[in-house]
C-alpha positions in Angstrom: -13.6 -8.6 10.5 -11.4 -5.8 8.8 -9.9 -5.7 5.4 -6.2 -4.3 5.0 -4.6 -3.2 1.9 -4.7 -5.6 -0.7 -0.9 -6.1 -1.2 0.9 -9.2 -2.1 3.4 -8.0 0.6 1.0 -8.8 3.2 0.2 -12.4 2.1 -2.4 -14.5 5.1 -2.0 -17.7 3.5 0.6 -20.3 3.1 0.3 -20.5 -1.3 0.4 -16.8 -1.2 3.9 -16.4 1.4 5.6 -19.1 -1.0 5.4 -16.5 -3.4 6.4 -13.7 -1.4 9.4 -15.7 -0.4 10.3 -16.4 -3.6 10.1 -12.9 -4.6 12.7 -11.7 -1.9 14.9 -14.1 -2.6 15.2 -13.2 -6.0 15.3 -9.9 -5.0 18.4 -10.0 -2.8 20.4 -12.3 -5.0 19.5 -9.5 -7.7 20.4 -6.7 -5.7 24.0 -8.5 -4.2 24.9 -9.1 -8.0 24.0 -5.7 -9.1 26.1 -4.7 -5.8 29.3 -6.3 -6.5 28.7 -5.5 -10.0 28.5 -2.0 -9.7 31.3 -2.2 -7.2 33.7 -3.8 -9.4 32.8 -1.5 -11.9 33.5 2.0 -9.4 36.8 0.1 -8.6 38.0 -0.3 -12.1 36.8 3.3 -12.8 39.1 4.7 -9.2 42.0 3.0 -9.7 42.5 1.3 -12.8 41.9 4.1 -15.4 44.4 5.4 -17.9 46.3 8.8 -17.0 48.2 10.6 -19.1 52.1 9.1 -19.9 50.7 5.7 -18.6 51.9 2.8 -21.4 49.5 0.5 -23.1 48.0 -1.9 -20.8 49.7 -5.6 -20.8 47.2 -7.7 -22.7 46.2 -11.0 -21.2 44.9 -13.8 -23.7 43.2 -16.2 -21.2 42.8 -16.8 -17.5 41.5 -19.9 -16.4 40.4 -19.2 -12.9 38.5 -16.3 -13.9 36.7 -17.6 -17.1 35.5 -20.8 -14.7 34.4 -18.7 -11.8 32.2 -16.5 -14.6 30.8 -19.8 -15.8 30.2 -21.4 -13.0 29.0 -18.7 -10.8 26.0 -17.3 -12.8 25.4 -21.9 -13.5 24.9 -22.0 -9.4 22.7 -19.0 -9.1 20.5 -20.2 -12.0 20.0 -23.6 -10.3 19.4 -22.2 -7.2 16.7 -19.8 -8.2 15.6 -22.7 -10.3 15.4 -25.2 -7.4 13.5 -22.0 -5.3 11.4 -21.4 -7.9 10.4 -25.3 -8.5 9.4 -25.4 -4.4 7.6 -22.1 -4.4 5.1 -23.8 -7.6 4.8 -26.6 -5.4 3.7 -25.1 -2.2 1.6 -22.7 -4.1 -0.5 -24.1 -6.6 -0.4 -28.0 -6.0 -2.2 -30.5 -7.9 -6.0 -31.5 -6.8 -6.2 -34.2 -4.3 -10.0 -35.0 -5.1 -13.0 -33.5 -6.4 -13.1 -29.4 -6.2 -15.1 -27.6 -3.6 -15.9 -24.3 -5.4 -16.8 -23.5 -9.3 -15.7 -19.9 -10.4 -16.9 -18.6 -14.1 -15.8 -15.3 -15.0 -18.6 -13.6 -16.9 -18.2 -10.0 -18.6 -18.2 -8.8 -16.0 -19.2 -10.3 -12.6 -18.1 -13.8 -11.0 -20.4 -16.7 -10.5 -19.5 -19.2 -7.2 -20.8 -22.5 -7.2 -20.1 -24.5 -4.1 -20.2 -27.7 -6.2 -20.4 -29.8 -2.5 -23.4 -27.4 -1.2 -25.1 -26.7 -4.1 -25.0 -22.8 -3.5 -24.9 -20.3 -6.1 -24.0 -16.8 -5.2 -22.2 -14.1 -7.5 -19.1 -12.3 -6.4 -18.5 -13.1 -2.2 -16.6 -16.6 -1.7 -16.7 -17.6 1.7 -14.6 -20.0 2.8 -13.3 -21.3 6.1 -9.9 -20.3 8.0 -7.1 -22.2 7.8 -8.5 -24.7 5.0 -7.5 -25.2 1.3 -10.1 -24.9 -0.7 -9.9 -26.8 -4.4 -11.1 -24.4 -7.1 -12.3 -25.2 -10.2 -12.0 -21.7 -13.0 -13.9 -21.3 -15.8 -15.3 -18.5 -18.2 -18.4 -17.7 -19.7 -17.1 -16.0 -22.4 -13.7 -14.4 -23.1 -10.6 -14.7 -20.6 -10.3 -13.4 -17.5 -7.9 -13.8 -14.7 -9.2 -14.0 -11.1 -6.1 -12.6 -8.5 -6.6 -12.1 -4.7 -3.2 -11.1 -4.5 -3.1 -11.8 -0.5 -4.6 -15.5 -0.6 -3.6 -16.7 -4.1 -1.3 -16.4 -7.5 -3.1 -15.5 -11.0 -5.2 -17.5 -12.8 -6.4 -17.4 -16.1 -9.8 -18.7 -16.4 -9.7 -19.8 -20.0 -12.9 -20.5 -22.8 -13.1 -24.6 -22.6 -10.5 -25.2 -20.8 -10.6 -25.0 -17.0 -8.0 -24.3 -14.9 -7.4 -24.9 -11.4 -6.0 -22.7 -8.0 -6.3 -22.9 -4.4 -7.7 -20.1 -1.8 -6.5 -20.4 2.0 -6.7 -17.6 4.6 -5.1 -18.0 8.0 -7.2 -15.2 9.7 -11.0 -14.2 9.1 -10.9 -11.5 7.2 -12.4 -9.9 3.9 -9.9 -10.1 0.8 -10.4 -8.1 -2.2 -9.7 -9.3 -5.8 -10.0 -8.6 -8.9 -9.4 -9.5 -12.9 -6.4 -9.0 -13.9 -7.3 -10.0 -17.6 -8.4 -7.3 -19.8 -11.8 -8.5 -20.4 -14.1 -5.6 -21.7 -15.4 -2.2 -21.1 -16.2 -2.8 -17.3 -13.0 -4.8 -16.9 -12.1 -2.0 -14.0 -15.3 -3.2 -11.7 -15.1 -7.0 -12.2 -13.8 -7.1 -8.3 -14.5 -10.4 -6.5 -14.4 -10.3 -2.5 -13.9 -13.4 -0.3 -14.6 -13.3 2.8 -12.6 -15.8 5.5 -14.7 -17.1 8.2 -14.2 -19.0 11.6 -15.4 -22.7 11.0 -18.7 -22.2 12.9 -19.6 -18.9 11.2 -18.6 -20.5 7.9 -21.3 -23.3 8.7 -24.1 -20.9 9.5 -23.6 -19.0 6.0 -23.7 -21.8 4.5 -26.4 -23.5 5.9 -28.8 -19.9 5.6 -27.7 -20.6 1.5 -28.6 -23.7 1.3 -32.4 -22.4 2.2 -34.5 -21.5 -1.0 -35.9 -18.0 -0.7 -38.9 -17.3 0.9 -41.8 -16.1 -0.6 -41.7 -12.2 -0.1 -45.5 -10.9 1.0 -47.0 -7.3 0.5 -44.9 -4.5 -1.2 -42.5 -7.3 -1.9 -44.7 -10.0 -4.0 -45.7 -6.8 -6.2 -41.8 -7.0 -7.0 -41.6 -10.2 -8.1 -44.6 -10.6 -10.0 -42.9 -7.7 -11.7 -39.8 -9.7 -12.4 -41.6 -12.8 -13.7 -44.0 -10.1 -15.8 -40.9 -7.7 -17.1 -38.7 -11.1 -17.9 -36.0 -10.2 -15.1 -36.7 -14.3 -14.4 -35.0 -14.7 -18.0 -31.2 -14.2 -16.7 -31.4 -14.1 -12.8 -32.7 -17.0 -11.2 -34.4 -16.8 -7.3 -33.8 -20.2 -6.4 -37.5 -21.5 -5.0 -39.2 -18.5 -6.6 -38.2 -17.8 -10.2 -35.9 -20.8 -11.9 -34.9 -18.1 -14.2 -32.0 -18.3 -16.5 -27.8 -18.3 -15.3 -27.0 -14.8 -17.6 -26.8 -12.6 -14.9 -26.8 -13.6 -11.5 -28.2 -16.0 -9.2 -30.6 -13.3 -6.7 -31.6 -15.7 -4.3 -29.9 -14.7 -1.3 -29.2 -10.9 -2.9 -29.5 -9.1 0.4 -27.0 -10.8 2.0 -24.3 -9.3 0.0 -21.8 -6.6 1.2 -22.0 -5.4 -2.8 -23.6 -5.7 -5.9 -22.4 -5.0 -9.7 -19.2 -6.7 -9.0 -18.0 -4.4 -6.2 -19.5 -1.2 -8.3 -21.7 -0.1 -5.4 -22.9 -1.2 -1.5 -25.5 -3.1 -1.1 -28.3 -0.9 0.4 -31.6 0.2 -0.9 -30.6 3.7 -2.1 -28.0 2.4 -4.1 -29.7 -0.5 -5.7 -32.5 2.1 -6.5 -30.0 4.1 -8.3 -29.2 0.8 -9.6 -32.5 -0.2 -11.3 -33.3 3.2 -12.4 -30.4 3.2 -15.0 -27.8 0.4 -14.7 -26.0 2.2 -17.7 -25.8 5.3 -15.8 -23.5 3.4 -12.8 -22.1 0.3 -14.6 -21.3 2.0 -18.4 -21.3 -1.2 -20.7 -23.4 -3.7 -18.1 -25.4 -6.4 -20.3 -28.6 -5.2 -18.0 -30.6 -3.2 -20.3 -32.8 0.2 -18.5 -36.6 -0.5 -18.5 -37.3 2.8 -17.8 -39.4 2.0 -14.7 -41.6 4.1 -12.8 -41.1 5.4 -9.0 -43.5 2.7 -7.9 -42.0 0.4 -10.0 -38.9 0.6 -8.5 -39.9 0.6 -5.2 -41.7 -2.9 -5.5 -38.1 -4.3 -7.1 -36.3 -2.9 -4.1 -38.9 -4.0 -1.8 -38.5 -7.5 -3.2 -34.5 -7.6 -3.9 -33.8 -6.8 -0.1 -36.3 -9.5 1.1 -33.9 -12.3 -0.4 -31.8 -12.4 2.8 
């Protein structure tokens, strides 16, 4: 799977090439108006302009044909970019037909998924199946934020107590990058979501390795989390089967099996998440993860732990 250039010009699914197409056709009917516009205009200016010795212009009071056509012209274009834009809503953000698959919740400043039909929690990667709607429920923890893939789906603003509503399609597997489009904070910049479009089958196998509760990690690994539990890391991240922990931060069960962590900040591989740990502050400048000033060991037990949640 490859990831192009996240451009709403390059839209892979059906909601997001409604608004495409509405776009350009706006855009041409703009541009022909400003064309015959500017035309008339470089007409008038050619040929119609006063020279010397030329008398005063014949003044005309009223002419009917031309004040209808400048009524009823600009009428007909406004109904047909009205009628346009009325079909483009439709086939890009239609009503729910039943109960919503997924549960995003903008937090300052990562996402939470919930598959509300599998029970999963993960934190920034939604997966989802090619070439199926899924129903999407948004909600924030906190202040606003607006969750935009620009080549699957429109805007959203997920708003406090009020939850609003989109739906992500991809037509080819892929991995789509998003972000907030809300300013939310100080690390507003690296609130980035990712989903990730996969065949049916492969979709099914994900899914089924997150409905699994994590195993219990042995050796260098169980050091680390008996240092969660001990250094109340169990407080906001939860390892499901583990740790029940708290829904603050997010869920680590299956933490390994991420492409990123910090909300796109960094790749997820051991160096990084050791850099990570040391000093959260250091790569994420705002990040409600405080720095515990751990030791070399320390951090090797949480790293050792951390990348046995596959």
């Amino acid at each position: 799977m490859t990831s192009s250039p996240e451009s709403i010009f390059s839209p892979d699914s059906p909601q997001a090439r409604a608004i495409v197409s509405l776009w350009t056709v706006n855009f041409v009917v703009c541009a022909l108006i400003f064309t015959v516009v500017a035309a008339m205009v470089a007409v008038g200016l050619c040929y119609f302009r006063g020279r010397p010795g030329d008398a005063d212009p014949k003044q005309v009071a009223e002419n009917r044909r031309i004040e209808v056509a400048w009524l009823c012209g600009p009428v007909a274009i406004v109904a047909l970019l009205f009628v346009l834009n009325l079909r483009a809503m439709a086939r890009s953000d239609p009503p729910p037909s039943g109960p919503d698959d997924l549960e995003v919740i903008g937090h300052q400043w990562w996402w939470e998924i919930r598959d509300l039909r599998a029970g999963i929690v993960t934190a920034n990667e939604v997966h989802i199946p090619v070439g199926r709607p899924v129903s999407v429920r948004l909600d924030t923890a906190d202040v606003l934020h607006e969750f935009w893939v620009p080549r699957l789906t429109r805007k959203m603003t997920a708003v406090p107590l009020a939850g609003n509503h989109i739906w992500i399609e991809a037509d080819h597997p892929g991995i789509y990058r998003g972000v907030c489009s809300e300013f939310c904070g100080t690390e507003h910049a690296w609130m980035r979501v990712m989903v990730v479009a996969q065949p049916p089958a492969e979709f099914a196998a994900w899914e089924k390795a997150q409905e699994r509760a994590a195993a219990a990690p042995s050796g260098e690994a169980a050091d680390g989390l008996r240092l969660m539990r001990s250094m109340t890391c169990v407080n906001c991240h939860a390892i499901r089967g583990l740790a029940p922990g708290g829904t603050a931060g997010p869920d680590l069960t299956h933490f390994a099996s991420r492409r990123t962590f910090g909300s796109g900040v960094l790749a997820n591989t051991p160096a990084n998440l050791r850099r990570w740990l040391a000093d959260p502050q250091k790569i994420k400048p705002g990040v409600k993860m405080p720095d515990f000033n751990l030791k070399p060991a320390q951090l090797d037990a949480l790293v050792a732990c951390l990348e046995s949640l596959r």
